[in-house]
VMD Tcl script that draws the C-alpha trace (Angstrom):
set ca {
  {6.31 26.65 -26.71}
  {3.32 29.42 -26.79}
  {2.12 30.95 -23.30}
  {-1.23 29.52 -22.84}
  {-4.41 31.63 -22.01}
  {-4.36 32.80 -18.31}
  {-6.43 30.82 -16.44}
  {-8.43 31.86 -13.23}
  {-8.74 29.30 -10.26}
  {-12.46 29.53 -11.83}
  {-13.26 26.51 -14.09}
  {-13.00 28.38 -17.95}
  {-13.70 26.34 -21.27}
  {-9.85 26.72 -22.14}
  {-8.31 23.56 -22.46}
  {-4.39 22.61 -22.92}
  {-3.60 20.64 -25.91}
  {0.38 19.64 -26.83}
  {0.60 19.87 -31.03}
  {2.92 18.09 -32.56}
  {4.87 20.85 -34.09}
  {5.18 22.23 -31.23}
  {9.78 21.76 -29.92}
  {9.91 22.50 -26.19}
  {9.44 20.44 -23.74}
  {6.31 20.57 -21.63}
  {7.76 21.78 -18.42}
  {5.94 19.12 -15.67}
  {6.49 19.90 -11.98}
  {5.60 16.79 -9.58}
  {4.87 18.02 -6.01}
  {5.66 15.82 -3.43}
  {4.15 15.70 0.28}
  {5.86 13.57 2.86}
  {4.04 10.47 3.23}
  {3.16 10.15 -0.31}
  {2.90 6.97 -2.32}
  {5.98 5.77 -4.22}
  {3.71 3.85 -6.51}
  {1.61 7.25 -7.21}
  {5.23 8.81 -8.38}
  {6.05 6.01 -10.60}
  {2.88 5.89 -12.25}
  {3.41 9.31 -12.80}
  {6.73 9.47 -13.99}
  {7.09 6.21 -15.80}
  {4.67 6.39 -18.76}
  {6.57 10.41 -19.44}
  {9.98 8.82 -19.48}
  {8.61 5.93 -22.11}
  {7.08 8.85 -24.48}
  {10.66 10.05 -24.12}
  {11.60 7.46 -25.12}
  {9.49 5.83 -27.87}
  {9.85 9.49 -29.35}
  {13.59 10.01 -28.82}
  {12.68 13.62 -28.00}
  {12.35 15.29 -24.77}
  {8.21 15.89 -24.79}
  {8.51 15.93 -21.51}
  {10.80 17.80 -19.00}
  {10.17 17.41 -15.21}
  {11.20 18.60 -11.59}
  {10.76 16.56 -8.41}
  {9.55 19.91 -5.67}
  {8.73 19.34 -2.15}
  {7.25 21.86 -0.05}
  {10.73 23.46 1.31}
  {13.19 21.75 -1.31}
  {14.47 19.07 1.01}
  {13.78 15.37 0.81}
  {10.66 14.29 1.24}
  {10.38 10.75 3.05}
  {7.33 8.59 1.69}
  {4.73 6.14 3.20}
  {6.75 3.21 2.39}
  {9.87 4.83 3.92}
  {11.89 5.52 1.22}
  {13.16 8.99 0.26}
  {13.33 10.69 -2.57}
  {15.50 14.33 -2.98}
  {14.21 17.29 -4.58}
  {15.03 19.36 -7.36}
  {13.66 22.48 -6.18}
  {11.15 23.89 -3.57}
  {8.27 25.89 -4.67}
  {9.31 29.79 -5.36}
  {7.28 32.39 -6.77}
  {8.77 33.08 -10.04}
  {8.32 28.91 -11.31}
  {6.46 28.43 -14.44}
  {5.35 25.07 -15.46}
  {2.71 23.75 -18.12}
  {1.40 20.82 -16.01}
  {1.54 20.62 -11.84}
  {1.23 17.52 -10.29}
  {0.43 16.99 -6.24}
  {1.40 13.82 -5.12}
  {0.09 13.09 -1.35}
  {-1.42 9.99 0.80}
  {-1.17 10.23 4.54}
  {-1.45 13.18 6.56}
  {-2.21 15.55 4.18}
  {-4.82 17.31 6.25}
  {-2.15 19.36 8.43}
  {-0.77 21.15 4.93}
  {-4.64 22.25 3.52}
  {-4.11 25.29 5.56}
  {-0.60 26.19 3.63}
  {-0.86 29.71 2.58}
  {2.54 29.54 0.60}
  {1.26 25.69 -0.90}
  {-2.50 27.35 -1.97}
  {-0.51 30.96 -3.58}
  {1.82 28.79 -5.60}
  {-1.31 26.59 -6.80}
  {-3.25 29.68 -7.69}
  {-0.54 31.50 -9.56}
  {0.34 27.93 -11.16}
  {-3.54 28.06 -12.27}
  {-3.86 31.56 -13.07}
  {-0.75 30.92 -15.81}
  {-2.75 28.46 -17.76}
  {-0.97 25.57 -16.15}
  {-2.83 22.35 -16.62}
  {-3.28 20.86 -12.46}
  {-3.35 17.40 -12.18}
  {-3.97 16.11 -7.76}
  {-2.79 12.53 -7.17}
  {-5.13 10.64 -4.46}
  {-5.26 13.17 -1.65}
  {-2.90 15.55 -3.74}
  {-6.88 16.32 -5.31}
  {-7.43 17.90 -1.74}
  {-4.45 20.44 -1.91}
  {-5.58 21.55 -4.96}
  {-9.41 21.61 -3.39}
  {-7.78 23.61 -0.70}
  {-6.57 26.48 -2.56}
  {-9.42 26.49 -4.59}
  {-8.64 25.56 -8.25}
  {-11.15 23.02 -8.11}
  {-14.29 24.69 -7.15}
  {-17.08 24.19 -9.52}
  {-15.10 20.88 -10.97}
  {-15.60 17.78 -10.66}
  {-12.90 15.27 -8.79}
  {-12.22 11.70 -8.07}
  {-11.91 10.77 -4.66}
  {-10.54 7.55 -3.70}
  {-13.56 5.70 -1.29}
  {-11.61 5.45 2.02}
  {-11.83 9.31 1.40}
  {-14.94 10.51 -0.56}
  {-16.81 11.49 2.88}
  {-14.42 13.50 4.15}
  {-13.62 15.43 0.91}
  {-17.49 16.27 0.20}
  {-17.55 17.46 3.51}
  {-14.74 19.84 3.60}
  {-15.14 20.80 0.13}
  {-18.74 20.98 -1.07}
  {-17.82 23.39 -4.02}
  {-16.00 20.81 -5.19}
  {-17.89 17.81 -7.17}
  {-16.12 14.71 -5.26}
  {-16.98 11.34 -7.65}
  {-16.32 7.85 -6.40}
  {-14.69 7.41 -10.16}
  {-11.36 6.26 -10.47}
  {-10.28 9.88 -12.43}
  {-11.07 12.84 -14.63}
  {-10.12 14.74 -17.28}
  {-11.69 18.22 -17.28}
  {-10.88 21.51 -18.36}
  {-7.03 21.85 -16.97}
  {-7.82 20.24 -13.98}
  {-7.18 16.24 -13.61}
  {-7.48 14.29 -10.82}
  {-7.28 10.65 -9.52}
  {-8.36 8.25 -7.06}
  {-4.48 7.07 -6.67}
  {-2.81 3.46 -7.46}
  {-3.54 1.98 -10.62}
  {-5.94 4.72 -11.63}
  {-2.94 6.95 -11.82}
  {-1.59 5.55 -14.75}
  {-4.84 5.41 -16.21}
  {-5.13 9.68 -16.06}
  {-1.70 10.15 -17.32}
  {-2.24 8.21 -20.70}
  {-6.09 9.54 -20.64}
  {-4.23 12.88 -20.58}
  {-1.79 11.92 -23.01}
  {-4.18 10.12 -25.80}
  {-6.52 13.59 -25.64}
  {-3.87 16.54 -25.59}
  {-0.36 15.82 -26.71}
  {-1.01 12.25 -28.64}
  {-3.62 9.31 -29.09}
  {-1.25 6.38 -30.64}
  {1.86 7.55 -28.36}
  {-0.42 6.63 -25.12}
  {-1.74 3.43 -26.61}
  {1.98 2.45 -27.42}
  {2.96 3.60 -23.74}
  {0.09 1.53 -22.53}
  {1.50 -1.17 -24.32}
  {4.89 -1.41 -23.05}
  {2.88 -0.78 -19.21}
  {1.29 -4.31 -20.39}
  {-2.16 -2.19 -19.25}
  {-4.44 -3.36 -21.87}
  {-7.03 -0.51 -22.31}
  {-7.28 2.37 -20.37}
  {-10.33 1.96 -18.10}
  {-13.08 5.01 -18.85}
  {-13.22 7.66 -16.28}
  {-16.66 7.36 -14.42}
  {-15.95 3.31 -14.03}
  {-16.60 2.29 -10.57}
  {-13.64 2.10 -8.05}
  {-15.28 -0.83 -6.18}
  {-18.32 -2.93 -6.50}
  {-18.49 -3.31 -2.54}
  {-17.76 -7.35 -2.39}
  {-20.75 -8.62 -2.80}
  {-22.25 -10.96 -5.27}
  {-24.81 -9.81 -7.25}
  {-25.96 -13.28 -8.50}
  {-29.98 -14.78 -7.94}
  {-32.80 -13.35 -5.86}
  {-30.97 -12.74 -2.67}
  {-28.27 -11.55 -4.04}
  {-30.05 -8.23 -5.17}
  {-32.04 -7.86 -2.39}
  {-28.81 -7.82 0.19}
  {-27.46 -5.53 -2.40}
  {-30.48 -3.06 -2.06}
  {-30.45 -3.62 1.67}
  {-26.79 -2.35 1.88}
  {-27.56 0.44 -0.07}
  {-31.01 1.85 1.96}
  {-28.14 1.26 5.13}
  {-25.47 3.90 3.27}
  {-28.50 6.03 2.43}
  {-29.37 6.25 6.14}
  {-26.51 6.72 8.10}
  {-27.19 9.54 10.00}
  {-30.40 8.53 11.16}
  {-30.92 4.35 10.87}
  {-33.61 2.25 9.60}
  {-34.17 -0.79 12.38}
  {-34.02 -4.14 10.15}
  {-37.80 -4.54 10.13}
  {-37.91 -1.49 7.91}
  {-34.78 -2.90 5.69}
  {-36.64 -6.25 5.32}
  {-39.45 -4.70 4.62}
  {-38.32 -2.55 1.80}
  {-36.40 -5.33 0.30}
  {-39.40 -7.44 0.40}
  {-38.26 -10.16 3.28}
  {-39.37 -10.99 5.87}
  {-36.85 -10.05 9.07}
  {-35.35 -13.89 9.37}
  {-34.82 -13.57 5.94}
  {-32.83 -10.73 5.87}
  {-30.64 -11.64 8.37}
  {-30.10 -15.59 7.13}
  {-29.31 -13.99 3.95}
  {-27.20 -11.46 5.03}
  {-25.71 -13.52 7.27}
  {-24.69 -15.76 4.43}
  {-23.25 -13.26 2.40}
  {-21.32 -11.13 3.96}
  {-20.78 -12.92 7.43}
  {-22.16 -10.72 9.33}
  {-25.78 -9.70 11.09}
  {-27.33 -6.83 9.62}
  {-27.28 -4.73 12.51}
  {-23.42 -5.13 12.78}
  {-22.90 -4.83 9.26}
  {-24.73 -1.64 9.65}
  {-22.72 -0.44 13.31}
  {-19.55 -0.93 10.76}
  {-21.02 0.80 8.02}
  {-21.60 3.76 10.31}
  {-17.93 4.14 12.44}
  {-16.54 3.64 8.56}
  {-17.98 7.24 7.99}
  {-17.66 7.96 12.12}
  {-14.14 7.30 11.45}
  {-13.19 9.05 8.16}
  {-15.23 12.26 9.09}
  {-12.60 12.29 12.77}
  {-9.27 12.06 10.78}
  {-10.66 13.88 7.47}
  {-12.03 17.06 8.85}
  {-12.22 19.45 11.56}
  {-15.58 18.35 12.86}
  {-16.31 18.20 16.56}
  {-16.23 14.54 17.88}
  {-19.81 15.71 19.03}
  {-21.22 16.23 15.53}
  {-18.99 13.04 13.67}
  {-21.05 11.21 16.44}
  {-24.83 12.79 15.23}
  {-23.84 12.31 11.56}
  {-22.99 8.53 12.59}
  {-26.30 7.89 13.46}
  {-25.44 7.96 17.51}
  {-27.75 9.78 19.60}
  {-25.59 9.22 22.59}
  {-22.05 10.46 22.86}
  {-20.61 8.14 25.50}
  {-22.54 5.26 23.07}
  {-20.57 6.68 20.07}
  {-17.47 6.89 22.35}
  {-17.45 3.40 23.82}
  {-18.37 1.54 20.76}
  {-15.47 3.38 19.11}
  {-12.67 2.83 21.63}
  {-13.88 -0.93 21.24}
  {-13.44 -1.24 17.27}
  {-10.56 1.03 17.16}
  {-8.51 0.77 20.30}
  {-8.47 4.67 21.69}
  {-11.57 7.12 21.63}
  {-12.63 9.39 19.25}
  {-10.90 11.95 20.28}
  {-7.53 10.40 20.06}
  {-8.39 9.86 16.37}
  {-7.91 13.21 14.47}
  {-4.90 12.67 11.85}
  {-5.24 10.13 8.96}
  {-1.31 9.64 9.34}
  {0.74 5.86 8.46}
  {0.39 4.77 12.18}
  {-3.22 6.22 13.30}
  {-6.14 3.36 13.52}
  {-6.91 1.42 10.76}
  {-10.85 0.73 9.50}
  {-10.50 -2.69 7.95}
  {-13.57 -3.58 5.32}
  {-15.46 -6.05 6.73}
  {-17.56 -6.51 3.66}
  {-16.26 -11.18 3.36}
  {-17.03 -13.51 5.81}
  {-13.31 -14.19 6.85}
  {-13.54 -10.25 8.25}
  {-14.96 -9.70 11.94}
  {-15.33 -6.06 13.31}
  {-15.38 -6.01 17.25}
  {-18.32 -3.88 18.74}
  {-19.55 -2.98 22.10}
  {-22.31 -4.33 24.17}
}
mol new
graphics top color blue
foreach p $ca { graphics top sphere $p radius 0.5 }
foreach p [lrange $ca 0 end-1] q [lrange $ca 1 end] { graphics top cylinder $p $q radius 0.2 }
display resetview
């Protein structure tokens, strides 16, 4: 297998492409973080082990690293041992971060962000796995590209990491760097990856035996919020929802919704009321400790300024209507780890946030 073309942590027009002449194995490395998803490594691993497979060649030749070379426990509580931990003299044509929870605390490691570098430096293609996208965002391979971020994320990651162009796009496929949202969308970049640079039928075979139909495009929307779309109302709750996200940090009072929408206030909230089971105003209050609360476990923010770019003037407000949807205040909140507080979507009738008087 030819070196490829070194490759700054600066995005280049180089791009990585597998020929089918070509006899090594590509050498894959698939870096785990405690806490990650087991479903994110089987999506990863699975459709390489079928193009083994269908082939009966070794395309592809991996190694399970964690950070230190021990097992690494993941959210589901199973654990899975390492080959290797990282060292500086590994070479690998593609790099995979796996993460989930938790993986916040590790943006800051220097060893983690030197071994990324040199990985990109080398011409190695990076690929980040739901947060896994943030590691790589930390050491800064991904400045000046653009990323999918899963949803429960995206407000977090713009904010901690404005060089990088954070998408609410289930993946992408750019210039040695790939990333994904996580889950299903996982399986989606590998054989996106695999149909442009090593082969086109092979991932529409693999895809077949996955029973995955057609790989979704990369820019298709990760959610469509839960709300009908359907007659007059319909679209005019829609728009409603959307001036709400737009104005966050400082909020519109429902006269000025209603009025943009082009109903009258009783209107609006009948309708709303009807759709989505809840009043505007606490569809809105939810709307704004959903950002409130991934802005406290996503970044380093004071609780002071998550609170001002919630759309609360008042701290002790911001405070006590926390503790009441969330069970402990704000600043008890600072970790998104497997047993912190939960926001639950309370975009269906059947879902009822608690707020504060």
């Amino acid at each position: 297998m030819s070196n490829h073309a070194p490759d700054s942590a600066m995005p280049s027009q180089s791009t990585f492409t597998w020929r089918r002449g070509d006899v090594a194995p590509l050498r894959v490395a698939v870096l785990l973080l405690p806490s990650f998803s087991n479903f994110g490594l089987a999506a990863v691993l699975e459709p390489l082990a079928i193009a083994n497979w269908l082939t009966q060649r070794q395309l592809f030749q991996w190694s399970l690293l964690s950070l230190d070379g021990e097992p690494v426990q993941a959210s589901n509580g199973l654990v899975t041992v390492a080959n290797d931990g990282l060292k500086a003299d590994q070479g690998f044509d593609v790099c995979l971060v796996i993460a989930s929870f938790d993986v916040h605390k590790h943006s800051r490691n220097l060893a983690l962000k030197s071994w990324l570098r040199k990985q990109a430096l080398f011409g190695a293609v990076l690929m980040g796995v739901e947060t896994g996208t943030e590691l790589l965002a930390a050491a800064g391979v991904l400045d000046g590209y653009e990323a999918a971020v899963h949803w429960d994320n995206l407000q977090g990651f713009q904010e901690s990491y404005p060089r990088v162009h954070a998408k609410p796009q289930l993946y992408t496929l750019e210039r040695q760097r790939m990333t994904c949202a996580g889950a299903t969308t996982t399986l989606d970049m590998l054989l996106g990856w695999i149909g442009q640079s090593v082969d086109s039928e092979l991932a529409r075979e693999i895809g077949m035996h996955l029973l995955m139909g057609q790989v979704r495009a990369p820019a298709d929307n990760q959610l469509d919020g839960g709300l009908t779309n359907t007659g007059l109302y319909g679209s005019k709750i829609r728009r409603a929802v959307q001036l709400m996200e737009q104005a966050l940090e400082e909020p519109l009072d429902c006269e000025a919704i209603a009025d943009k929408v082009g109903l009258s206030r009783r209107q609006l909230e009948r309708q709303f009321k009807h759709q989505t089971g809840l009043s505007p105003l606490k569809y809105y209050i939810t709307l704004r400790l959903a950002k409130a609360h991934s802005l406290l476990q996503q970044t380093r923010l004071s609780v002071a300024q998550v609170a001002a770019c919630s759309g609360f003037g008042s701290l002790e407000h911001f405070s006590r209507t926390y503790r009441a949807r969330f069970g402990c205040p704000p600043s008890e909140d600072r970790s998104q780890i497997w047993t912190a507080p939960v926001m639950r979507q309370p975009l269906r009738k059947e879902q009822r946030p608690v707020e504060a008087d």
